[in-house]
C-alpha positions, -999 to 999 in steps of 0.1 A, spaced: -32 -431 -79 -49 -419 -113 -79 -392 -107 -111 -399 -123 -114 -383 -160 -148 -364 -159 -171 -367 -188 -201 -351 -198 -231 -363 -221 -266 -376 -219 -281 -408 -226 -296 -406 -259 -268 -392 -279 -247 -417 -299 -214 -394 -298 -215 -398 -259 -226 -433 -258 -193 -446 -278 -174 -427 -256 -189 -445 -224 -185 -474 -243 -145 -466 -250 -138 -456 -212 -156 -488 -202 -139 -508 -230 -100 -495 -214 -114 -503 -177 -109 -456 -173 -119 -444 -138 -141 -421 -144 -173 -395 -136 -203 -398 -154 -217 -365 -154 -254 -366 -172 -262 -332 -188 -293 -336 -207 -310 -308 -224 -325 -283 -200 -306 -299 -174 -286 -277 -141 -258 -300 -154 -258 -290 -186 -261 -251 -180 -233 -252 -151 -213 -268 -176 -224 -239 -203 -219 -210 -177 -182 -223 -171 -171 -227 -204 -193 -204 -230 -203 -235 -245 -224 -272 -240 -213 -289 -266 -213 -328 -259 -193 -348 -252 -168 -331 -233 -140 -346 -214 -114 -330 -189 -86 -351 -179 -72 -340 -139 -42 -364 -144 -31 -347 -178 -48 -314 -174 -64 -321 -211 -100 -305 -218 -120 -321 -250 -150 -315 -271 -158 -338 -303 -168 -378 -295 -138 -386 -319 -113 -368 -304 -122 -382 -270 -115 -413 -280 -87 -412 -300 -71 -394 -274 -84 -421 -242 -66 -449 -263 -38 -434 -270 -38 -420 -236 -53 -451 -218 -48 -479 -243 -23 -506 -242 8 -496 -257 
């Protein structure tokens, strides 16, 4: 069985809501992880990796790690897509 891919972004920005809206679209498993500005979330995620940028994407089944709405999605349909 696939693990969930884990996302990061909050609800107002456009760049993560197209990527929700790509990982719903190709029926991903997935974690929702909402890291508003401010938010424990958001500076857990900054203390691990040096930076908060959203979204970000890391992919357990593929061991992949993302930043940049556009890569995350070309990368989920290529990854996920149909062939």
């Amino acid at each position: 069985a696939e693990a969930a891919v884990e996302v990061w972004g909050y609800e107002g920005s456009p760049f993560s809501r197209i990527v929700r809206e790509t990982l719903s679209e190709l029926e991903v498993l997935h974690v929702w992880h909402s890291a508003a500005r401010g938010s424990p979330k958001k500076q857990a995620l900054y203390d691990r990796l040096g930076s908060a940028q959203l979204p970000y994407l890391e992919d357990p089944n593929t061991g992949i790690s993302l930043f940049e709405s556009a890569a995350i999605i070309d990368y989920l349909k290529n990854t996920y897509g149909p062939p």
